[in-house]
KEKE-3310 file (N, C-alpha, C; in steps of 0.2 Angstrom, whole numbers, plus 5000, padded with zeros to 4 digits):
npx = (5004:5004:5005:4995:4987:4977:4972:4964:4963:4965:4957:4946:4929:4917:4900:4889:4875:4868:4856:4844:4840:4825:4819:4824:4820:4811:4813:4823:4838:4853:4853:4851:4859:4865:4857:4867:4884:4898:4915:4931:4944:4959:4976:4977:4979:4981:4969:4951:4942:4927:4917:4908:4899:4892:4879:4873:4875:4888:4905:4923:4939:4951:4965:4967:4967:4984:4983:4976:4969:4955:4949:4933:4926:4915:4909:4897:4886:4874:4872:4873:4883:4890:4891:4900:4912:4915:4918:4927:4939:4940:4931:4926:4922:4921:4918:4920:4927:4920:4924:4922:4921:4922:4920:4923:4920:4925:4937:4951:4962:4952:4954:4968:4963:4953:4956:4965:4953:4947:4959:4958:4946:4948:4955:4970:4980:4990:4978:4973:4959:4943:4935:4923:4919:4915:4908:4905:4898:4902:4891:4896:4906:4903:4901:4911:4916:4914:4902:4899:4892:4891:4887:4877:4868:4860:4872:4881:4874:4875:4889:4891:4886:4893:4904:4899:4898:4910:4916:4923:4930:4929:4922:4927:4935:4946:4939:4941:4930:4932:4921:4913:4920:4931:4942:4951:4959:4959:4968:4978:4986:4993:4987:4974:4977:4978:4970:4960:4965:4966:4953:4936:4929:4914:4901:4898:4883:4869:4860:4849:4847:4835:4834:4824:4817:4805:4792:4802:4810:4813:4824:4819:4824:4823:4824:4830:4833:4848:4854:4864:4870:4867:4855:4851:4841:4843:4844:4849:4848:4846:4853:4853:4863:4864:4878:4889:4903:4917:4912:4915:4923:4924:4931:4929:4929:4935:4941:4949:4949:4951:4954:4951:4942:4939:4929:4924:4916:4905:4890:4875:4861:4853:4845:4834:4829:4825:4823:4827:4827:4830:4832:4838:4852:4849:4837:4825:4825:4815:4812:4812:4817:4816:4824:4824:4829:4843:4845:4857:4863:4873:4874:4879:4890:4888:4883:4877:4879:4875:4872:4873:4869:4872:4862:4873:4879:4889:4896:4891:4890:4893:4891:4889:4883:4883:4873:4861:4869:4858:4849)
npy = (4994:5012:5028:5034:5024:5009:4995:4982:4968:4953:4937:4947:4949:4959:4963:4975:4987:4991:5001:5001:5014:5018:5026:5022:5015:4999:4992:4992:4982:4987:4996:4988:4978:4961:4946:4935:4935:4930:4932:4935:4935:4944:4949:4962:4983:5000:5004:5007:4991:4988:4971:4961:4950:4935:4940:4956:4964:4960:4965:4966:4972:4975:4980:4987:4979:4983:4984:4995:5002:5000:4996:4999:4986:4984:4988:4995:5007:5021:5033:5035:5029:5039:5044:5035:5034:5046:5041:5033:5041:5050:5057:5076:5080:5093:5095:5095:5083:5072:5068:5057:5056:5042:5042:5044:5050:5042:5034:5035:5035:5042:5059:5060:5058:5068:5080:5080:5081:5092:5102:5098:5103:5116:5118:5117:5107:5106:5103:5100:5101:5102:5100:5094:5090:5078:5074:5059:5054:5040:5026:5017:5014:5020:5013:5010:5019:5032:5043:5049:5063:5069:5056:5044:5030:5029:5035:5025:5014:5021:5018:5006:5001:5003:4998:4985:4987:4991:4978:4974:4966:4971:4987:4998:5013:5027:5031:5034:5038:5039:5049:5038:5025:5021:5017:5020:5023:5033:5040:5039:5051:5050:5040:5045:5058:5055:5044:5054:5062:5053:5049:5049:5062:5074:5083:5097:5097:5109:5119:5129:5136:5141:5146:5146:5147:5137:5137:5140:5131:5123:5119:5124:5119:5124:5117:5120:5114:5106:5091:5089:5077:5063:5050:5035:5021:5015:5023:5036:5043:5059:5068:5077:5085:5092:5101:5104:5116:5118:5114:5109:5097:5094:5079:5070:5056:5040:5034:5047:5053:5067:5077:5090:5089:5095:5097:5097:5100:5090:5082:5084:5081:5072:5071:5064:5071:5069:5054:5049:5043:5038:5052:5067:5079:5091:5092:5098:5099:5100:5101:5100:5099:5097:5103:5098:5109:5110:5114:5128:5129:5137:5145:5152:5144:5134:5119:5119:5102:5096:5080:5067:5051:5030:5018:5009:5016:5024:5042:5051:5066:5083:5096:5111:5124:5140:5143:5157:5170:5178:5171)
npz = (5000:4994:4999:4991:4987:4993:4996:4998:5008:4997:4993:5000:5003:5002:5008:5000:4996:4983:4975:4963:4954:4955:4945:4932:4917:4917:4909:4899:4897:4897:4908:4922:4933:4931:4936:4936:4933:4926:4930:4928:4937:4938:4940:4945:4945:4952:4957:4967:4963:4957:4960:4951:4956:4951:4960:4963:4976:4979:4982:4980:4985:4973:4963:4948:4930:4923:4909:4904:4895:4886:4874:4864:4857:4848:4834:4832:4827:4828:4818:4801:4787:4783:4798:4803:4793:4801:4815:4812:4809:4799:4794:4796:4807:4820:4835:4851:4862:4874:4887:4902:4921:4932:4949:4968:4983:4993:4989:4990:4980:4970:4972:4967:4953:4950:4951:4940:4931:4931:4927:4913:4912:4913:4904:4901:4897:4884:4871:4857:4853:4858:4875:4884:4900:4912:4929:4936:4950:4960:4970:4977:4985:4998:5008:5015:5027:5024:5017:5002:4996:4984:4977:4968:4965:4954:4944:4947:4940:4929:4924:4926:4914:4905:4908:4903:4890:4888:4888:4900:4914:4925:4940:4943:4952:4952:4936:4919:4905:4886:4876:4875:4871:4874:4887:4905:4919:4931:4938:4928:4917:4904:4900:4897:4889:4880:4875:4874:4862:4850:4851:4840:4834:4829:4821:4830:4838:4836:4846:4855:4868:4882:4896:4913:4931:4936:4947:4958:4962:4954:4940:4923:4905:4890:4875:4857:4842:4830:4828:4818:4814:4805:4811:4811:4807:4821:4832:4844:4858:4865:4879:4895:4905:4922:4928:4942:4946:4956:4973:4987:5000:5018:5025:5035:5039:5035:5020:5014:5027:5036:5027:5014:5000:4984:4971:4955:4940:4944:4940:4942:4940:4926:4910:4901:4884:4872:4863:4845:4831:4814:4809:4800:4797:4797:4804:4815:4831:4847:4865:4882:4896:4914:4929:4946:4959:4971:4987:4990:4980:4966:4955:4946:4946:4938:4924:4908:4902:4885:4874:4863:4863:4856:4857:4860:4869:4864:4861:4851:4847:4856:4868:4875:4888:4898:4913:4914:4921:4931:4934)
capx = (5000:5008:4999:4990:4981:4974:4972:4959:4966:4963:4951:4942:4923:4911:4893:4886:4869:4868:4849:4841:4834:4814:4816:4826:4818:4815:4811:4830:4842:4858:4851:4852:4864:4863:4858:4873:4888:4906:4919:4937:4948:4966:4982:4976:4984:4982:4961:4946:4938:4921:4918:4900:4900:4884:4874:4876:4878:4894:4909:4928:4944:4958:4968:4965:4975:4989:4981:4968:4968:4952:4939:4926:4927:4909:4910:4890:4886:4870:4873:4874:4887:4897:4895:4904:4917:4919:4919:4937:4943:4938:4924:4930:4920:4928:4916:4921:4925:4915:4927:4918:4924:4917:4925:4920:4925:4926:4941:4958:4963:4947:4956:4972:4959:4947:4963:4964:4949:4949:4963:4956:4939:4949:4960:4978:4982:4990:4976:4971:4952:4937:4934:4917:4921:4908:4911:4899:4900:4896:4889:4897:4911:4901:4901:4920:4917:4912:4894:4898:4886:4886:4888:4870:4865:4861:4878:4883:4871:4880:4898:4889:4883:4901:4907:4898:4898:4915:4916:4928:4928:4928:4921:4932:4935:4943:4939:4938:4928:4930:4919:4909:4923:4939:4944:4958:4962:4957:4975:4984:4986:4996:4983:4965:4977:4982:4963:4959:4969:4965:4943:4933:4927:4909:4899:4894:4875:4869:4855:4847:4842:4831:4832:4819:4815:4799:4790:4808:4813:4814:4827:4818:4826:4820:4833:4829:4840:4850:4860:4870:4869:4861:4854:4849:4833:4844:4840:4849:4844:4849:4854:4856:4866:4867:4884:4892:4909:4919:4911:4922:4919:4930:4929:4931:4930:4933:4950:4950:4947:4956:4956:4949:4941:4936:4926:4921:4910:4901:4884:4868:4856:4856:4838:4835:4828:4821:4824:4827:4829:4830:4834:4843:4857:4849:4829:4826:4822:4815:4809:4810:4818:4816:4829:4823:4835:4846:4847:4864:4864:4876:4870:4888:4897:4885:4883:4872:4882:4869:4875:4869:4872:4869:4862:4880:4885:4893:4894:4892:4892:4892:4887:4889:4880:4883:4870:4863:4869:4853:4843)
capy = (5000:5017:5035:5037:5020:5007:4989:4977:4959:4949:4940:4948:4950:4964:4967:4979:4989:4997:5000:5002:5021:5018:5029:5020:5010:4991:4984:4992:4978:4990:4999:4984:4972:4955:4942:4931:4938:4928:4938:4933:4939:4944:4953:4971:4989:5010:5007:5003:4988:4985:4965:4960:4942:4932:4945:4965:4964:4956:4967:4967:4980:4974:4984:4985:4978:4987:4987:4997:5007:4997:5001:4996:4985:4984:4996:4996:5013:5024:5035:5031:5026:5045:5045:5029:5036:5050:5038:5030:5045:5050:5064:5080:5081:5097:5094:5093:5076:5069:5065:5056:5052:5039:5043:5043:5052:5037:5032:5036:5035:5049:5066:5063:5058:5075:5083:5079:5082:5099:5104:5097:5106:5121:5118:5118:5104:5109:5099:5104:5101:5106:5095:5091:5085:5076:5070:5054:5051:5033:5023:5009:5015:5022:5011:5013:5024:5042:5043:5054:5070:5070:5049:5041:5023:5032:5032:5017:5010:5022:5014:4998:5000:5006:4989:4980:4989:4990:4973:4974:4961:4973:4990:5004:5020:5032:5027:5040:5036:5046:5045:5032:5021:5020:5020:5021:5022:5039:5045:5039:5058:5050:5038:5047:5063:5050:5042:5061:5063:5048:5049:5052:5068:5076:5090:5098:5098:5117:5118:5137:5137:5145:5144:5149:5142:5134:5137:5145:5125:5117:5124:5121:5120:5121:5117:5119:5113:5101:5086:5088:5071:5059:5047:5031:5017:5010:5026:5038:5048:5064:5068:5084:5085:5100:5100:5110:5117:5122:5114:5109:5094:5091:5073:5069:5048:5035:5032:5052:5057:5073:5080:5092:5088:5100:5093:5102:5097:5086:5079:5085:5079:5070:5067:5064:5077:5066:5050:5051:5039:5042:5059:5071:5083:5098:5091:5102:5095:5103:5098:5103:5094:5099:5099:5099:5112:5109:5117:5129:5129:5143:5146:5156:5140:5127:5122:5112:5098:5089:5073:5061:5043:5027:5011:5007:5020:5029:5049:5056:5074:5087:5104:5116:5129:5141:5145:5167:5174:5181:5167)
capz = (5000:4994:5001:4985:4985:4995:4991:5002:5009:4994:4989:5003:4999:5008:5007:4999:4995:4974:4970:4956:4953:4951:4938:4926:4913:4920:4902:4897:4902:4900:4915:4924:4936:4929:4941:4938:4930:4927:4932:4928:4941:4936:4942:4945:4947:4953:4957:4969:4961:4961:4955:4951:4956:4955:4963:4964:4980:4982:4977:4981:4982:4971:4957:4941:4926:4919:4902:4905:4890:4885:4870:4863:4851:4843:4828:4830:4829:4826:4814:4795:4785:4786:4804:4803:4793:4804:4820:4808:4807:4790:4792:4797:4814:4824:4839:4859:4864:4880:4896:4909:4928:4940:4955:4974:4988:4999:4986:4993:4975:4966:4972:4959:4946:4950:4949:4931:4927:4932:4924:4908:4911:4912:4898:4908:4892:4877:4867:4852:4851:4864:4878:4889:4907:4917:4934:4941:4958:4963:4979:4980:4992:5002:5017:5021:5032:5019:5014:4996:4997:4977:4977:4966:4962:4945:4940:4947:4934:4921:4925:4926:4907:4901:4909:4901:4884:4884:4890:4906:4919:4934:4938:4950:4952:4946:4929:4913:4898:4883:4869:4876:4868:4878:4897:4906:4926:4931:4939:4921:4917:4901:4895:4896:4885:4874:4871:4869:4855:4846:4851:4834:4831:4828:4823:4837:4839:4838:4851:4858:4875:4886:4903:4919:4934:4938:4955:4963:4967:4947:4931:4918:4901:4884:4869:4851:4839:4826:4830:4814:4811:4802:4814:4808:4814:4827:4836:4851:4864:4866:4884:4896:4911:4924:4934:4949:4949:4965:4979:4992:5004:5024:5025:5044:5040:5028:5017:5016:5033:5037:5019:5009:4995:4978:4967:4951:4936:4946:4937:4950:4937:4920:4910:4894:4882:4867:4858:4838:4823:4805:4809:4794:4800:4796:4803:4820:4839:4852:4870:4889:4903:4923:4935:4952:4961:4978:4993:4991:4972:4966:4949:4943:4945:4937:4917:4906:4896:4881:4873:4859:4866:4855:4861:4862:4873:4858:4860:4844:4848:4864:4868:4883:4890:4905:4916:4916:4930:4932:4934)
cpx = (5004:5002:4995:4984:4982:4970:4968:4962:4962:4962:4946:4934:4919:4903:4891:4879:4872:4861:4849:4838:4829:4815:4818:4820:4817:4816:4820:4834:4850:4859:4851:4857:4862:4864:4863:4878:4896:4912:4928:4943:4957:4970:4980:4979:4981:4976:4958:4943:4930:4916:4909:4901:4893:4876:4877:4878:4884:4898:4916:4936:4949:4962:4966:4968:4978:4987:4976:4964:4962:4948:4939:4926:4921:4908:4903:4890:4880:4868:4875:4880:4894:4897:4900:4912:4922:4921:4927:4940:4947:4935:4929:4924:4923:4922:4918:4922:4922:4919:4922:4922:4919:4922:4920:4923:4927:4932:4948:4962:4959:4951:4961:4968:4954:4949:4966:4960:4948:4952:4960:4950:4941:4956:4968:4982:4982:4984:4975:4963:4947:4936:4927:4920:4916:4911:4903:4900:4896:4895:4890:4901:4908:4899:4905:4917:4914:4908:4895:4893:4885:4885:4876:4872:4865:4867:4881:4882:4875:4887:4895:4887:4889:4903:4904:4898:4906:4921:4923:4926:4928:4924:4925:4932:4943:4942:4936:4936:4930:4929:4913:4912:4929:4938:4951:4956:4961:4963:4980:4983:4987:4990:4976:4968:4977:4975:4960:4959:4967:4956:4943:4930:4920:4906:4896:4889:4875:4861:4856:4845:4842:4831:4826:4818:4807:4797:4795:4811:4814:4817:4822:4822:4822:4823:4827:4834:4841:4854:4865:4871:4865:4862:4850:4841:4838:4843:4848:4847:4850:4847:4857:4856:4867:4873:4885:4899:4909:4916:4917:4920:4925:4926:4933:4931:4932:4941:4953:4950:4954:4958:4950:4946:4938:4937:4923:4918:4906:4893:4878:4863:4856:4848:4839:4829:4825:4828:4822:4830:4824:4829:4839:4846:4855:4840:4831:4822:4821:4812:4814:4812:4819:4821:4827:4829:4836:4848:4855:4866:4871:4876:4878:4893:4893:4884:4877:4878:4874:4875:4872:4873:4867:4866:4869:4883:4889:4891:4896:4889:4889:4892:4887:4884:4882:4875:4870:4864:4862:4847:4839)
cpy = (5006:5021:5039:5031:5013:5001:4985:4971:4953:4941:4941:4951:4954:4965:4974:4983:4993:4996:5000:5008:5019:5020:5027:5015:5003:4988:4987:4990:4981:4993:4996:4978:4966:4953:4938:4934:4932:4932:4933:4937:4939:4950:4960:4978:4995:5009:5004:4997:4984:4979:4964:4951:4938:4937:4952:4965:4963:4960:4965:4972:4975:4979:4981:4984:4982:4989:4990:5003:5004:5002:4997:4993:4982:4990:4998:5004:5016:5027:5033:5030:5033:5046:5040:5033:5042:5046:5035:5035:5048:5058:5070:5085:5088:5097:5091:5084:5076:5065:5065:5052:5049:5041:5043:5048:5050:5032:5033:5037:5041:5054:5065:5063:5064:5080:5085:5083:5088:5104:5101:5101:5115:5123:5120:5113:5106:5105:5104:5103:5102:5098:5096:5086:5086:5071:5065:5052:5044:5030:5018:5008:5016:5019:5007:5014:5032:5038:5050:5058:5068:5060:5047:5035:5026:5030:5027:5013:5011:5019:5009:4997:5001:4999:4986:4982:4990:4983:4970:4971:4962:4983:4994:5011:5022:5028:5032:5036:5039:5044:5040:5025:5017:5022:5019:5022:5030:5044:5043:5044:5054:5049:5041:5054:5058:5048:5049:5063:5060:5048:5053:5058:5069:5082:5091:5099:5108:5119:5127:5134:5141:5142:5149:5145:5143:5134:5137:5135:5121:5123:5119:5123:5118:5123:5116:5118:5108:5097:5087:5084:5066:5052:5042:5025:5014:5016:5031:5043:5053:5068:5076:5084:5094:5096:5106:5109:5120:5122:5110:5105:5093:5085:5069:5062:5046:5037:5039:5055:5063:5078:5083:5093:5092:5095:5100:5098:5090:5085:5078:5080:5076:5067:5069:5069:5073:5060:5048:5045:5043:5048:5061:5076:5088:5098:5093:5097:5100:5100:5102:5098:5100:5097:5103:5103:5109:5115:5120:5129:5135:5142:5149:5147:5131:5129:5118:5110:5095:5085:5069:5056:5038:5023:5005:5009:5022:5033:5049:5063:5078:5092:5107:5122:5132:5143:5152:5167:5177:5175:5164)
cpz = (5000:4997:4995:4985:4993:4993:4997:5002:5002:4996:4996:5001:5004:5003:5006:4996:4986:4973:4966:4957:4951:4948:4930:4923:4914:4912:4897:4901:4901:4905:4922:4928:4933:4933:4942:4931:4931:4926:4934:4934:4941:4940:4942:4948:4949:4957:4964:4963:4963:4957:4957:4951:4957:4957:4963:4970:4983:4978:4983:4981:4981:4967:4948:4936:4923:4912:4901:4901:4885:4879:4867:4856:4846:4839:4827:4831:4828:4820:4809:4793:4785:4792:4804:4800:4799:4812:4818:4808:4802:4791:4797:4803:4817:4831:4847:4859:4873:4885:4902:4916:4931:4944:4961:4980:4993:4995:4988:4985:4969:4966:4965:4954:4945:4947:4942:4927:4926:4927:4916:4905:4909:4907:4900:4901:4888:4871:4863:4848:4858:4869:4885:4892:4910:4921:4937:4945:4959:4970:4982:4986:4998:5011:5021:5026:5030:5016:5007:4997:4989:4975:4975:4964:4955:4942:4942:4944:4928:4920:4924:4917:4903:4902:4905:4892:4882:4886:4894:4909:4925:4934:4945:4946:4953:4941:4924:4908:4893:4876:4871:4873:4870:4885:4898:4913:4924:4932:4934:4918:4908:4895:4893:4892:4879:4870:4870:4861:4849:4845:4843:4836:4827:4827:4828:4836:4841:4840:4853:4863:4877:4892:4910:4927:4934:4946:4960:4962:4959:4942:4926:4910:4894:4880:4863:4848:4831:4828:4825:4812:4810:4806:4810:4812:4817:4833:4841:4852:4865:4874:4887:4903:4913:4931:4938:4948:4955:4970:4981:4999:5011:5024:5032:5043:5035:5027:5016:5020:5034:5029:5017:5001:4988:4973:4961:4942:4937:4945:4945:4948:4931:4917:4901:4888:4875:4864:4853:4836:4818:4805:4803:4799:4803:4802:4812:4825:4843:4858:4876:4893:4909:4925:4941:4955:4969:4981:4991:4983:4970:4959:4944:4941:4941:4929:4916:4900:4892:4875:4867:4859:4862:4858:4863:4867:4871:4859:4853:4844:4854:4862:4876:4886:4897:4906:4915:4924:4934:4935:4939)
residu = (UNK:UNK:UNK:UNK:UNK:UNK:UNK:UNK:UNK:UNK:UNK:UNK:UNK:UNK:UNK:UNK:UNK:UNK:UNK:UNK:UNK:UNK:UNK:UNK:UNK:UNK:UNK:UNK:UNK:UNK:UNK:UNK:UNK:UNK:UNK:UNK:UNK:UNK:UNK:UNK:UNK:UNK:UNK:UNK:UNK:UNK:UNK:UNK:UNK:UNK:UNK:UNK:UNK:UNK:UNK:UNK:UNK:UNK:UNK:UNK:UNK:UNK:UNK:UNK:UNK:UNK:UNK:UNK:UNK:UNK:UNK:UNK:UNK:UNK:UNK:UNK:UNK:UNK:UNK:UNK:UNK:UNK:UNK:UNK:UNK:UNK:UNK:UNK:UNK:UNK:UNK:UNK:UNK:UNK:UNK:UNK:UNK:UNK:UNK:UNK:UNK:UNK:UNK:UNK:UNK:UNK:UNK:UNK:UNK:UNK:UNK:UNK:UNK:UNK:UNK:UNK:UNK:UNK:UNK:UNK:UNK:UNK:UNK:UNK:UNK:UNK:UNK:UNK:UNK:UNK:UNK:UNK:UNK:UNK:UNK:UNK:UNK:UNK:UNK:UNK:UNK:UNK:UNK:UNK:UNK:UNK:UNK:UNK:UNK:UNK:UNK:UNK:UNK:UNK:UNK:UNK:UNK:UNK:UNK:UNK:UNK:UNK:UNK:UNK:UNK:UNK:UNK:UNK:UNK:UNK:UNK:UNK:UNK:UNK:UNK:UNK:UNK:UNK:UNK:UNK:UNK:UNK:UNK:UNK:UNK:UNK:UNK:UNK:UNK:UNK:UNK:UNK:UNK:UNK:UNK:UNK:UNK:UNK:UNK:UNK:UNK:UNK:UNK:UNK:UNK:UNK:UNK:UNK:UNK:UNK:UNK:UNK:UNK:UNK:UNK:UNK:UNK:UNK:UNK:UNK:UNK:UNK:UNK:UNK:UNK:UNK:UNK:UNK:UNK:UNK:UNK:UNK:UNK:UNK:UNK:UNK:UNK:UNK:UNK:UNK:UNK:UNK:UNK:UNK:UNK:UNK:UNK:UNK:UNK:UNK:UNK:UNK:UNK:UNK:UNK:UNK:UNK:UNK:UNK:UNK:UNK:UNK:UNK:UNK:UNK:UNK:UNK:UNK:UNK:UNK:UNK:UNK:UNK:UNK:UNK:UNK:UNK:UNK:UNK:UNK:UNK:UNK:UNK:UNK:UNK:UNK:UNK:UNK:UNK:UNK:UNK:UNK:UNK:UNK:UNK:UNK:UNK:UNK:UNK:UNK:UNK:UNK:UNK:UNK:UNK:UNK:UNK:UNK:UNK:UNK:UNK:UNK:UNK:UNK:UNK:UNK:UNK:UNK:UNK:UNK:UNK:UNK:UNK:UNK:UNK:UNK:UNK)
# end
């Protein structure tokens, strides 16, 4: 054990609770824990592991393995035959790529990885194309000893869907996605620039929003727009998350007891805005999603990311918005 990471007595196995959000979808089985899963167990390195064995309930702390530069090798993708090309990188996309964290604050290991992201959200790296960062707090650590404040079941199902879609045989924390195609170990600064560089490229969806709140305690948003791309019958859903920069958490237990933690594009909310097939580039969408507001909100330091994810859990194209100051 170094003072970065934190490895559990192998193979020790602990109990632990991950629901299901009543509000997901039951009749979609990516949203889903399978009731029996086989779960190879190999030499692992840097991470929290959280192993789905048999039941959801039973997980594990190993490391994860050294090759952890994984992606996705089903080439199925949404979009007709030029998104294709542009997913090979062929089409001449110039659109944001889509960096996602799982991470935990009950992790001993999440801070370096937050650390990253940050820095990436505020462009600190010489890249040379736009990037959207989104952080997902998960729940599965949570009963170390630190009860995450932004920590949901929600995203534990969404890292649980990237598992499986990018068919990895364990699921921990940190863990960057990007693209929806590739991961990496979340404190491998080298790897998730590196999947950077290489992720397909998209036009960027160009969406107008209006924002208001609803009876002082709900943002409502309403986006008009075009995806820009031509969306085929297998369909996806176009996706809108609001996050929070710059809070700030003292974490008196757990693997980070005594530390202060900052936490920034952290994901409050995340609902889906409409689902489209046989869609053309140019052909407009509109619709309206709710975000129930929180207690302590600070409107200055929050955004709206939107997203178009296949049924693969392919991004093919993002979009940002800030918050008015006014609002």
């Amino acid at each position: 054990t170094t003072s970065s990471q934190k490895i559990a007595p192998f193979p020790l196995l602990f109990l632990a609770s991950t629901p299901i959000p009543p509000q997901q979808n039951p009749e979609d089985p990516s949203l889903h824990f399978s009731k029996s899963q086989e779960i190879l167990t190999k030499p692992i390195s840097k991470a929290r592991i959280f192993i789905l064995l048999m039941a959801p309930r039973l997980i594990s702390c190993f490391r994860p393995k050294k090759d952890s530069n994984t992606r996705q090798s089903d080439p199925a993708a949404t979009a007709d035959e030029a998104a294709e090309e542009q997913r090979r990188g062929g089409g001449g996309g110039n659109g944001p790529v889509l960096v996602e964290l799982f991470s935990s604050q009950g992790c001993k290991t999440s801070p370096e990885a937050e650390l990253v992201m940050s820095r990436l959200g505020r462009g600190d790296f010489n890249l040379d194309r736009p990037i959207i960062v989104l952080g997902f707090h998960v729940d599965y650590w949570d009963y170390i000893g630190w009860k995450d404040p932004f920590g949901s079941s929600q995203w534990t199902v969404r890292q649980k869907a990237y598992v499986e879609a990018l068919r990895l045989d364990t699921m921990f924390t940190p863990q960057f996605v990007v693209q929806g195609r590739a991961q990496c170990v979340g404190n491998e600064e080298e790897s998730v620039l590196s999947h950077i560089a290489s992720a397909p490229s998209f036009p960027p969806p160009s969406f107008q929003a209006n924002f208001q709140k609803a009876d002082g305690n709900t943002l409502q948003v309403s986006l008009t727009g075009q995806v820009r791309m031509k969306i085929d019958s297998q369909g996806a859903n176009i996706m809108v998350a609001l996050y929070e920069c710059g809070l700030v958490t003292d974490c008196p237990t757990g693997e980070n007891k005594g530390r202060v933690l900052s936490n920034d594009y952290v994901v409050r909310r995340l609902e889906k805005l409409s689902s489209v097939k046989d869609l053309s580039p140019k052909k407009t969408v509109s619709g309206t999603v709710n975000f129930p507001l929180w207690e302590g909100i600070n409107v200055t330091k929050c955004g709206i990311a939107l997203f178009v994810q296949n049924n693969s859990h392919q991004i093919f194209g993002s979009q940002k918005f800030n918050l008015p100051d006014n609002l």
